[in-house]
N, C-alpha and C positions, 0 to 999 in steps of 0.2 A: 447784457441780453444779446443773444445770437440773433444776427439779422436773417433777410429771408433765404439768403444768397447760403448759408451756413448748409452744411451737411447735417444731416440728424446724427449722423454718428461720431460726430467732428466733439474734440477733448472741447469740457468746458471753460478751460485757458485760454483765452486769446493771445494771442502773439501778435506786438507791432508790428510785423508783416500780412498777417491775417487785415487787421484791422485797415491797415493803410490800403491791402488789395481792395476789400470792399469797397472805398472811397474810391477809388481810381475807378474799380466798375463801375459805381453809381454817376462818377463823372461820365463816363464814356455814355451811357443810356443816355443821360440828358442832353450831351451833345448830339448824339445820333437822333435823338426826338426832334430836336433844333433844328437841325439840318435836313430832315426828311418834310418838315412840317411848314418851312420856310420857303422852299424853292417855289418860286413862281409859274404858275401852271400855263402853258402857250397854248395858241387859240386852236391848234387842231385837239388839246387835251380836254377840252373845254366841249367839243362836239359830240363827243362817244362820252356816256357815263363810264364811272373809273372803274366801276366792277367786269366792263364787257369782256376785256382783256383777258382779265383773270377767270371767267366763267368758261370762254372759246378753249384758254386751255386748258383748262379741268375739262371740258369735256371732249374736247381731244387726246387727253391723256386716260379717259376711264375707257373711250373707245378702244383708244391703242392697246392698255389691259385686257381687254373682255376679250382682243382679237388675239393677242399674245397667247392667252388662257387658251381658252378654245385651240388655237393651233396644237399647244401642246400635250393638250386632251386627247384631238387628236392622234399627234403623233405616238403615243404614249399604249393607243387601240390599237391601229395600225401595227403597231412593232410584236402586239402580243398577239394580233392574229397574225400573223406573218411567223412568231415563232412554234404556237401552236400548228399551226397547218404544214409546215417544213421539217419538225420534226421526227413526224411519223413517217415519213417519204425514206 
């Protein structure tokens, strides 16, 4: 039976290379579970809830988008009235 890791369109022969990669990735998940799950958290990580982080930069980064956007909107008007109006001159 094809695991989940399998391609849908992948031949339904496994190949002892096929099979052994799978094991080798399912090792590696589990070690990086281990190891992310494990590490001991220090007292300033303990002060701030662990989503704060991650929320500052999300929305530092949607700002940075919306402002990025908009520039380009912008720039994008600008250029075509500047070609409309210069045109006919």
């Amino acid at each position: 039976m094809p695991s989940s890791k399998t391609p849908l369109l992948a031949d339904s022969r496994r190949s002892a290379d096929s099979a052994r990669s799978d094991r080798l990735a399912d090792e590696e998940d589990v070690a990086l579970y281990r190891s992310i799950h494990s590490q001991p958290r220090s007292a300033n990580h303990d002060a701030a809830p662990s989503w704060l982080p991650a929320r500052v930069r999300e929305t530092l980064l949607l700002v940075w988008a919306l402002l990025a956007t908009a520039a380009v909107i912008l720039l994008a008007v600008w250029m075509q009235h500047h070609q409309q109006t210069s045109s006919g001159s």
